[in-house]
C-alpha positions in Angstrom: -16.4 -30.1 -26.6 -16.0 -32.8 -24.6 -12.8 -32.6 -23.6 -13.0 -29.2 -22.6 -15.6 -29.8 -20.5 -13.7 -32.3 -18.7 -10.9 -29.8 -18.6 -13.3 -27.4 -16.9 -14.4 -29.4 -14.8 -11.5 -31.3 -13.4 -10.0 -27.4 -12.6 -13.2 -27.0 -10.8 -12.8 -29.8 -8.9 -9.3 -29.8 -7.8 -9.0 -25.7 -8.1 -6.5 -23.5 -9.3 -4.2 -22.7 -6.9 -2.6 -18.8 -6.7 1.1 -18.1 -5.7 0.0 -15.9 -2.4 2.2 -14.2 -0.3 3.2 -15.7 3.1 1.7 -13.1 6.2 4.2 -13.1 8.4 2.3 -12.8 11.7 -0.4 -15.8 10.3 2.1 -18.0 8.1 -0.8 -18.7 5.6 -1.1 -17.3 2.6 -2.7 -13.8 1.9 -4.4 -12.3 -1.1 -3.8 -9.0 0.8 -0.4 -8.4 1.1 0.1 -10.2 -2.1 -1.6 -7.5 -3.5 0.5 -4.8 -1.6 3.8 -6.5 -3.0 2.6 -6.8 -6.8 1.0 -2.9 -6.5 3.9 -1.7 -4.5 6.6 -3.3 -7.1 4.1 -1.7 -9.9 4.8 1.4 -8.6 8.2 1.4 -8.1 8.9 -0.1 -11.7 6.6 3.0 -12.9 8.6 5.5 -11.3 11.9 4.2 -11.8 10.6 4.2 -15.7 9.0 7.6 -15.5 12.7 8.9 -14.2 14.9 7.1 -17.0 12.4 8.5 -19.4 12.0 4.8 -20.8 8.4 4.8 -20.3 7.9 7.6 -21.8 5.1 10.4 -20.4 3.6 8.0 -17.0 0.4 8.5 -15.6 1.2 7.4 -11.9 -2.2 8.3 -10.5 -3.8 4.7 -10.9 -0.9 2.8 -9.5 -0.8 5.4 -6.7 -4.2 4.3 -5.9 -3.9 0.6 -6.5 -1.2 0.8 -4.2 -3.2 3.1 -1.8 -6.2 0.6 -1.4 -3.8 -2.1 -1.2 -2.5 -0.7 2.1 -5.4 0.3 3.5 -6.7 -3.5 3.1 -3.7 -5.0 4.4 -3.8 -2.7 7.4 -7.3 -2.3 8.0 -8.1 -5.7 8.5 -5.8 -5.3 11.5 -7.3 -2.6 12.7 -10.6 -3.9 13.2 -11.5 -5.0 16.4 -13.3 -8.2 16.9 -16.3 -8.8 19.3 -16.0 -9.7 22.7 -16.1 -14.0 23.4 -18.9 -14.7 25.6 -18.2 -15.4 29.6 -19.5 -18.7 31.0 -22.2 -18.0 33.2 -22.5 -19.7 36.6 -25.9 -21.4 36.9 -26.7 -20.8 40.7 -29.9 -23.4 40.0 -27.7 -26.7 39.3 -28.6 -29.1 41.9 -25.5 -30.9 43.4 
């Protein structure tokens, strides 16, 4: 017991680190377009099985909308607009 708590908490401590995919306009790592690649290469995989007949009988639907909210993630974060910075106001009172 012991040694799994040290486990534990040694993974706490130095965290787990995720393979994230690079955003090209940030250079750091994203968890949102990491999760447009893995859905969007889900989906493709899925149809390219549902064609060969591998699969078998696919249900696309839920990796249609994995991918779907994926997108809409990724690109709505770019969409939002931030606030306005605040101007430097000129104190006319200063004494010189």
């Amino acid at each position: 017991m012991r040694r799994l708590r040290a486990f534990v908490e040694r993974m706490n401590r130095l965290g787990v680190p995720l393979p994230t995919v690079r955003d090209p306009k940030t250079g750091a790592g994203s968890v949102s377009l990491t999760m447009v690649v893995v859905s969007f290469f889900v989906a493709v995989m899925g149809l390219i099985g549902k064609i060969s007949k591998f699969l078998g009988d696919v249900d696309m639907s839920q990796t249609l909308w994995l991918l779907t909210i994926s997108c809409s993630l990724y690109f709505g974060r770019k969409l939002s607009v931030k606030p306005p910075e605040p101007k430097a106001r000129k104190n006319k009172n200063v004494e010189k």
